[in-house]
DRENDRENPA-546529 format. One record per atom (N, C-alpha, C, O): residue in one letter; residue number from 1; x, y, z; atom name. Coordinates in steps of 0.1 Angstrom, whole numbers, always signed. Example, Ala and Ser with C-alpha at 12.3 -4.5 7.8 and 13.67 -1.06 7.14 Angstrom:
BEGIN
A:1:+132:-57:+78:N
A:1:+123:-45:+78:CA
A:1:+132:-33:+78:C
A:1:+142:-33:+85:O
S:2:+128:-22:+71:N
S:2:+137:-11:+71:CA
S:2:+129:+0:+79:C
S:2:+134:+11:+80:O
This chain:
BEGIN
X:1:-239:+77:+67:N
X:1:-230:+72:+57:CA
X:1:-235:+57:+54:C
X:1:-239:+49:+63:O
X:2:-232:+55:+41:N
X:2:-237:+43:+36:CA
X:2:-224:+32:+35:C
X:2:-213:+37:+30:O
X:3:-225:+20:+39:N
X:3:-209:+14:+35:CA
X:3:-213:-1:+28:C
X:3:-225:-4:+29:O
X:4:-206:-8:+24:N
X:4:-209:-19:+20:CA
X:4:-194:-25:+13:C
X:4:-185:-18:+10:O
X:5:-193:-40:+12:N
X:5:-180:-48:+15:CA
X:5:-184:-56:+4:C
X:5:-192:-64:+8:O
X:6:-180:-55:-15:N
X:6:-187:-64:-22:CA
X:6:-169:-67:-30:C
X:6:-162:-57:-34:O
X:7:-164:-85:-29:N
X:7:-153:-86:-40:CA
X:7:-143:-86:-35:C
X:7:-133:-91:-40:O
X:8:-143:-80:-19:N
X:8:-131:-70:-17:CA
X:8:-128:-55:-18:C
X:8:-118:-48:-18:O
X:9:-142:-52:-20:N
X:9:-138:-36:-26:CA
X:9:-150:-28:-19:C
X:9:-161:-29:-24:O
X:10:-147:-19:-5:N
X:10:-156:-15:+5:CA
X:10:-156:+1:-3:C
X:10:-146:+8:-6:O
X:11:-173:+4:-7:N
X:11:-177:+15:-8:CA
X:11:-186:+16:+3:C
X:11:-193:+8:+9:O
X:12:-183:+34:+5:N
X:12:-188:+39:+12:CA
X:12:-194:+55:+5:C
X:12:-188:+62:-3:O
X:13:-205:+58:+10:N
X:13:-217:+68:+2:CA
X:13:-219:+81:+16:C
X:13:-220:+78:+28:O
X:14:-219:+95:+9:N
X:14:-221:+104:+18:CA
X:14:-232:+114:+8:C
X:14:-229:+117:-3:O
X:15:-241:+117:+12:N
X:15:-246:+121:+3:CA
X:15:-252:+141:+13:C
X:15:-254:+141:+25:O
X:16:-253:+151:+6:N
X:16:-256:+160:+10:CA
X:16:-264:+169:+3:C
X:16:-259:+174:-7:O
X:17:-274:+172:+6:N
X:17:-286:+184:-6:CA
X:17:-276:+194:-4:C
X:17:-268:+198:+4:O
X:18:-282:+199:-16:N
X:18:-274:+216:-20:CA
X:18:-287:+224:-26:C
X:18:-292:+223:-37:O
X:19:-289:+230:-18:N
X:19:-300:+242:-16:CA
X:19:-299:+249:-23:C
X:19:-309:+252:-31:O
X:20:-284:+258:-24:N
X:20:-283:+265:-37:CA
X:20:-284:+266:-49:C
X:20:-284:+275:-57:O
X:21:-286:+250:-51:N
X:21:-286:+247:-64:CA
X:21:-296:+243:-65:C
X:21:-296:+235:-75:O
X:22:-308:+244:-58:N
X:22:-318:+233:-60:CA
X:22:-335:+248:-64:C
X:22:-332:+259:-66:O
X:23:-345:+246:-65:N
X:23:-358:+254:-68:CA
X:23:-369:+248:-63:C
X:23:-378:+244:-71:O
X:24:-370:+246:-51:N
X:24:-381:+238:-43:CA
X:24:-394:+241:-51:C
X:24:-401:+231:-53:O
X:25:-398:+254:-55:N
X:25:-409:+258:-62:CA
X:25:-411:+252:-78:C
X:25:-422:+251:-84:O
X:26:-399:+249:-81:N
X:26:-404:+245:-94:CA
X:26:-400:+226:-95:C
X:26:-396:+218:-104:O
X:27:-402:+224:-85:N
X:27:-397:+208:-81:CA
X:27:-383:+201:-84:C
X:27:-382:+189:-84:O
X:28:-372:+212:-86:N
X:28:-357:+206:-87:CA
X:28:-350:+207:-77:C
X:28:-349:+219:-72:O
X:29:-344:+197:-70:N
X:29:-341:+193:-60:CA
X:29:-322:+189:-63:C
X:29:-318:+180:-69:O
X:30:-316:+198:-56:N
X:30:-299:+191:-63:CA
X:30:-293:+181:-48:C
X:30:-295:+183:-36:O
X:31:-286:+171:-54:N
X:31:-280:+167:-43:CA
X:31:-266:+162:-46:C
X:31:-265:+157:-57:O
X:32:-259:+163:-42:N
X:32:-242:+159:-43:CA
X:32:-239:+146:-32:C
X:32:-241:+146:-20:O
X:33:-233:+138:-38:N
X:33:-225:+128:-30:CA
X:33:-209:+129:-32:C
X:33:-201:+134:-40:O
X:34:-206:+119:-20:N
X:34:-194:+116:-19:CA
X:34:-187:+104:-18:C
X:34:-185:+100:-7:O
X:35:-182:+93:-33:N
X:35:-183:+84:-26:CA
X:35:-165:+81:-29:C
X:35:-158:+87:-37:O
X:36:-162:+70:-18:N
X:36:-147:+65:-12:CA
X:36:-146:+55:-16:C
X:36:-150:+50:-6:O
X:37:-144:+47:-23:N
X:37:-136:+29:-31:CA
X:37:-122:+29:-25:C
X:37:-112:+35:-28:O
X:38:-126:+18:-14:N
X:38:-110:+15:-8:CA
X:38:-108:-2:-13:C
X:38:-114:-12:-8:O
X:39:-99:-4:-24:N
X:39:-94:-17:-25:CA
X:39:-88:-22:-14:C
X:39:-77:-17:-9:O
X:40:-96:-36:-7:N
X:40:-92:-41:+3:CA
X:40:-85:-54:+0:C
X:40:-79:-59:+9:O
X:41:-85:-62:-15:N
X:41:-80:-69:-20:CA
X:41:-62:-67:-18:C
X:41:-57:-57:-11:O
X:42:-52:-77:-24:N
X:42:-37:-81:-26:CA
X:42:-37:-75:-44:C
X:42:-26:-75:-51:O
X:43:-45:-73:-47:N
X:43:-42:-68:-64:CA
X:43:-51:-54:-69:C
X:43:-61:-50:-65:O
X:44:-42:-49:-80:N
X:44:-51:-31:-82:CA
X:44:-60:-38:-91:C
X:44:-60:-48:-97:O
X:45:-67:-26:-88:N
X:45:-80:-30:-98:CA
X:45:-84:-17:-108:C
X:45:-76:-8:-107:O
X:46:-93:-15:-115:N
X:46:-91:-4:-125:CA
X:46:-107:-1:-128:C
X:46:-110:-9:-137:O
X:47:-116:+5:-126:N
X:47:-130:+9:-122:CA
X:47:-130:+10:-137:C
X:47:-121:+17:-143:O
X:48:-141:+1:-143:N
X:48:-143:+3:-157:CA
X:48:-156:+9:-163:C
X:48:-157:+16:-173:O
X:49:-163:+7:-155:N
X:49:-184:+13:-159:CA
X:49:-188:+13:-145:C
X:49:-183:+5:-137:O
X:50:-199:+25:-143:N
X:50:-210:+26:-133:CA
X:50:-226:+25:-132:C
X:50:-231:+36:-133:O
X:51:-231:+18:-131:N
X:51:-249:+19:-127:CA
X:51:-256:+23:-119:C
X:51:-255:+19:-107:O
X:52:-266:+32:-124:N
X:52:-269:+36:-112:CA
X:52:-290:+34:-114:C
X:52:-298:+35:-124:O
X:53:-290:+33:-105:N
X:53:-307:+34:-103:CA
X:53:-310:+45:-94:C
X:53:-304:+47:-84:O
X:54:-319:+51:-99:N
X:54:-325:+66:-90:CA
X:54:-336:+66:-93:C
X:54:-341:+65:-104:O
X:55:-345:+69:-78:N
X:55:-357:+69:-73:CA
X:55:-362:+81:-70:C
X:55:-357:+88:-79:O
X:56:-369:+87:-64:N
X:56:-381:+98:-60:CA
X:56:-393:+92:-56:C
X:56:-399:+81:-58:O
X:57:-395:+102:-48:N
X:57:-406:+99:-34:CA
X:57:-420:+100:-45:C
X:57:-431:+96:-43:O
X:58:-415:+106:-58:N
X:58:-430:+107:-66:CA
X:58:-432:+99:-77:C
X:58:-441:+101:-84:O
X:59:-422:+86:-79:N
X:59:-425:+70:-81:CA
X:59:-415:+74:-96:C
X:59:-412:+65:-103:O
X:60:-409:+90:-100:N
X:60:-396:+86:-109:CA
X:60:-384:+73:-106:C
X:60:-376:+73:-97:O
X:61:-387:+67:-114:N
X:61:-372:+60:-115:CA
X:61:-365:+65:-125:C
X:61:-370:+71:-134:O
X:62:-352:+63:-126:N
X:62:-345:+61:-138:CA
X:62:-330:+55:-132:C
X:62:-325:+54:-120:O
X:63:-323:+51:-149:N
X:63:-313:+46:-148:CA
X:63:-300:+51:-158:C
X:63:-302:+53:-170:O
X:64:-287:+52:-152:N
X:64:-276:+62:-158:CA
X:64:-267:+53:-156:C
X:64:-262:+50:-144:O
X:65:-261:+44:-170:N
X:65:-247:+40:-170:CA
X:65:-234:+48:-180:C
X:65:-234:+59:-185:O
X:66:-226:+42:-180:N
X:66:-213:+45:-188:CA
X:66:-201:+41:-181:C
X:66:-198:+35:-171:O
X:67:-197:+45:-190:N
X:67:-177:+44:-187:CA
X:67:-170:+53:-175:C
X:67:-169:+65:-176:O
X:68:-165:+46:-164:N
X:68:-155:+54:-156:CA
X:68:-167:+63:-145:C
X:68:-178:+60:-143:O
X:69:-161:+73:-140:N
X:69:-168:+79:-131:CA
X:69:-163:+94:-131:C
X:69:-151:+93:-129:O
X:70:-167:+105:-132:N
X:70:-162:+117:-134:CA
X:70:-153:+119:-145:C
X:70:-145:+127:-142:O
X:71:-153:+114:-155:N
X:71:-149:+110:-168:CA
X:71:-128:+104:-166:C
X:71:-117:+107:-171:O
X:72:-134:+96:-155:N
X:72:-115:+87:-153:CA
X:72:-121:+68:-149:C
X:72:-131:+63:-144:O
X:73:-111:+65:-153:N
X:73:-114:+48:-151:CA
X:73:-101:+47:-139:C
X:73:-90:+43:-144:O
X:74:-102:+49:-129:N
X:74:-91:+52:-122:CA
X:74:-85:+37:-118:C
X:74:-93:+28:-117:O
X:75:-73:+34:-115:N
X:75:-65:+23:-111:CA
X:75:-67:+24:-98:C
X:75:-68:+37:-97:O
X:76:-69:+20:-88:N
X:76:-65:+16:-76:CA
X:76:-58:+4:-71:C
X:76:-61:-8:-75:O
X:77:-46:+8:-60:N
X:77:-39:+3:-57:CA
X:77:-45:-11:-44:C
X:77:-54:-10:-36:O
X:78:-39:-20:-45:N
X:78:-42:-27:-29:CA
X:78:-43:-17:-18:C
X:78:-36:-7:-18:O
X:79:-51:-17:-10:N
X:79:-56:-7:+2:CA
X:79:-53:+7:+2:C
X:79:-49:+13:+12:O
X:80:-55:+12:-5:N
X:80:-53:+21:-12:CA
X:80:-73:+30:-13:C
X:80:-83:+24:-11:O
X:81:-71:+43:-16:N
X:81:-83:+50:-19:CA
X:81:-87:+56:-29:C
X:81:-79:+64:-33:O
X:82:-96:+55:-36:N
X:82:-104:+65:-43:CA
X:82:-111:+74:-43:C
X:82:-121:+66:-43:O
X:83:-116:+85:-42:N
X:83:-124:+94:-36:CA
X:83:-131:+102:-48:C
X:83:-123:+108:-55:O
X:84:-143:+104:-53:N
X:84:-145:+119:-60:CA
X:84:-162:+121:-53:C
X:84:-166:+114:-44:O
X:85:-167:+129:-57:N
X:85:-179:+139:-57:CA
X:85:-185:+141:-69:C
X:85:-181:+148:-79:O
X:86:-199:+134:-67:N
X:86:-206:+136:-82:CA
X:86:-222:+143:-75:C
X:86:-225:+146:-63:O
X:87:-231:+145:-88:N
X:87:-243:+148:-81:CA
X:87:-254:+148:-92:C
X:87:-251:+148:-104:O
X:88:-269:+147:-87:N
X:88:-277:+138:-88:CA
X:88:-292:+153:-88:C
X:88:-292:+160:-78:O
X:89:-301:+154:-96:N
X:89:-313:+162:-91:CA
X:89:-324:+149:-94:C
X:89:-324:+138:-99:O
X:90:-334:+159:-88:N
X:90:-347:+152:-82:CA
X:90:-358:+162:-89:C
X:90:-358:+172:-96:O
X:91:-366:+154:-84:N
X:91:-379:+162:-88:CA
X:91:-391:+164:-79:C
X:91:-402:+171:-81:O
X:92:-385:+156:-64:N
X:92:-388:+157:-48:CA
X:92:-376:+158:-43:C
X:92:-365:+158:-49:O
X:93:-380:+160:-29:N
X:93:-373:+164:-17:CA
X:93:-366:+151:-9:C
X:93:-356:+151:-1:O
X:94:-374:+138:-16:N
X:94:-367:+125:-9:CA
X:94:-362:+113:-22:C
X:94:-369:+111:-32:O
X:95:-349:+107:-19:N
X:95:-354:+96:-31:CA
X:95:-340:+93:-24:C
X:95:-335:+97:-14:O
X:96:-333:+78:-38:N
X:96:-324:+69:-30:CA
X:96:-319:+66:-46:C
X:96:-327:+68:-56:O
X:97:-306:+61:-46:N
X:97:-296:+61:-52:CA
X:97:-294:+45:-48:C
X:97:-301:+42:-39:O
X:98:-286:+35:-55:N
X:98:-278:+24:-54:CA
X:98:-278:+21:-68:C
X:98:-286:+24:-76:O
X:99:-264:+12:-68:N
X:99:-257:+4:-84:CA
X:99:-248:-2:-80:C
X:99:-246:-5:-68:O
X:100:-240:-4:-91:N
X:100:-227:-10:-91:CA
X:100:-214:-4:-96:C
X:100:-214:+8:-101:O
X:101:-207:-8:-96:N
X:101:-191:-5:-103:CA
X:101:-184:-23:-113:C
X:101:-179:-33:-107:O
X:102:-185:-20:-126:N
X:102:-174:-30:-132:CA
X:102:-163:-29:-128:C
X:102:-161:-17:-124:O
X:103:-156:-35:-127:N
X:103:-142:-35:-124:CA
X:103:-137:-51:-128:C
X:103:-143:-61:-129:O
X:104:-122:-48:-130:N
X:104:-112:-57:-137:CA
X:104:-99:-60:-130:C
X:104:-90:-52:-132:O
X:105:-96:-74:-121:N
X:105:-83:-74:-120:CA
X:105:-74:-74:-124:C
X:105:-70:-85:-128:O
X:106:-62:-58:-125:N
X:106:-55:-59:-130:CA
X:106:-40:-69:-131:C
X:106:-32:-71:-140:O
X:107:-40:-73:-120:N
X:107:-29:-84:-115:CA
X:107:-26:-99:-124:C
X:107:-17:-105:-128:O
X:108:-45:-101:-127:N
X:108:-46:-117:-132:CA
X:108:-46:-108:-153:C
X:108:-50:-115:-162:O
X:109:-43:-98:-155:N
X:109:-50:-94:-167:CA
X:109:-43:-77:-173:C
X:109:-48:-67:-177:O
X:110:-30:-81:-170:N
X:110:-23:-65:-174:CA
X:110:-28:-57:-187:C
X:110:-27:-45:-187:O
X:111:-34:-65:-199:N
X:111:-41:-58:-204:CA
X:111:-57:-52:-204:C
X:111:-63:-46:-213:O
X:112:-59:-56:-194:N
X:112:-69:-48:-191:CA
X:112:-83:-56:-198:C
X:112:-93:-50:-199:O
X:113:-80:-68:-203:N
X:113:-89:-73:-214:CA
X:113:-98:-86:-204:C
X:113:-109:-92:-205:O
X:114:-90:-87:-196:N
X:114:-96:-101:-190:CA
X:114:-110:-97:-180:C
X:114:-116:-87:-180:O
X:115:-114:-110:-172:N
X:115:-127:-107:-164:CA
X:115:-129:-104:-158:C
X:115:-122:-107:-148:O
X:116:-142:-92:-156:N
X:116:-151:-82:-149:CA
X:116:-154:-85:-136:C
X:116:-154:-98:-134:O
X:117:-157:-80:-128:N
X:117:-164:-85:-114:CA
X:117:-170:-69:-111:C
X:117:-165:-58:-113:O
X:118:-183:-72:-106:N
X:118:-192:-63:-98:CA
X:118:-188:-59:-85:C
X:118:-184:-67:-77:O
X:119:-190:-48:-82:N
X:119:-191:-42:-65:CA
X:119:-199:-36:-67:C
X:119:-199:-30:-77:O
X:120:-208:-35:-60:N
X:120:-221:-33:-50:CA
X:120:-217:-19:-49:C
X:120:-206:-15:-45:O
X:121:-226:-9:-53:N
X:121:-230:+3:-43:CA
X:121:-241:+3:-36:C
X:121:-252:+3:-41:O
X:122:-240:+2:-18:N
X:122:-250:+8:-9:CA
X:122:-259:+16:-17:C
X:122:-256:+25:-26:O
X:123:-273:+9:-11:N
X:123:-285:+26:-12:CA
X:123:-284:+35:-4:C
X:123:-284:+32:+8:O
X:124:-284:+44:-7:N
X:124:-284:+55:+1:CA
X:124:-293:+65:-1:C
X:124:-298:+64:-13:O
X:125:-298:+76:+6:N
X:125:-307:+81:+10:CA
X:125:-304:+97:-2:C
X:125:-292:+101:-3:O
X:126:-313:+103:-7:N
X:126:-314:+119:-9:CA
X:126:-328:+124:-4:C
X:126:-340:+123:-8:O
X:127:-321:+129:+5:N
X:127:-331:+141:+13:CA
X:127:-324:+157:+17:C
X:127:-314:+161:+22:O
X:128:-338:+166:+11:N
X:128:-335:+178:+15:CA
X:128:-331:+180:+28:C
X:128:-339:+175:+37:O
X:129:-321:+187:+32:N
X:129:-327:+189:+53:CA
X:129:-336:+194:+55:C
X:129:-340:+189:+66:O
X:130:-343:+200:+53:N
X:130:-357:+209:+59:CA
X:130:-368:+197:+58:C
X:130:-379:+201:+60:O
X:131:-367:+183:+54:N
X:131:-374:+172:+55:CA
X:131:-370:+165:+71:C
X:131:-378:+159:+78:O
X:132:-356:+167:+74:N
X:132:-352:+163:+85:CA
X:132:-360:+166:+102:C
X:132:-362:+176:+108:O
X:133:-361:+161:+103:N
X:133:-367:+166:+122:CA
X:133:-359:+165:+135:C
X:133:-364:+168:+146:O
């Protein structure tokens, strides 16, 4: 597990290949994560956009933003959790993930209009298991 403490706002990354979904022969590789946003801050905050950078062991990069995250801009409370499950293919068996999350104090800015701050997503690892030893 990947964790990291950026703002006040500790994300943490779990990431697991899915075999079933994946076609080693034809180079598609599926992987699923899991990631947890625990607001550690005294005010809720409200996840507004995601970035992400994605690698491969075969020098693909690319980059995937937008609004919200599994199509919700969710509120989180002070210490409080967020949790969902998204996922990611490849075109190898190894590569790595990291970005950010926008987000907006909702305390200093009830409509939702006022200023942004970044949190940090950990890199974290995609690997097939059968790469594992």
């Amino acid at each position: 597990m990947s964790t990291l403490i950026t703002n006040g706002v500790k994300i943490s990354v779990e990431s697991i290949f899915q075999p079933e979904y994946s076609n080693t022969e034809e180079d598609y590789y599926m992987y699923s994560y899991r990631i947890t946003i625990e607001n550690l801050t005294q005010q809720p905050i409200k996840l507004l956009e995601r970035y992400w950078m994605i690698f491969d062991s075969k020098g693909k990069r690319s980059q995937v933003s937008g609004k919200g995250v599994i199509g919700e801009q969710p509120v989180i409370q002070p210490n409080q959790i967020y949790q969902y499950v998204s996922g990611c293919n490849l075109q190898s068996d190894l590569g790595k993930m990291q970005g950010f999350y926008t987000m907006v104090n909702l305390e200093d800015d009830p409509s939702n209009k006022g200023e942004t701050f970044q949190v940090n997503i950990p890199e974290f690892i995609l690997m097939a298991t059968f790469r594992k030893n």
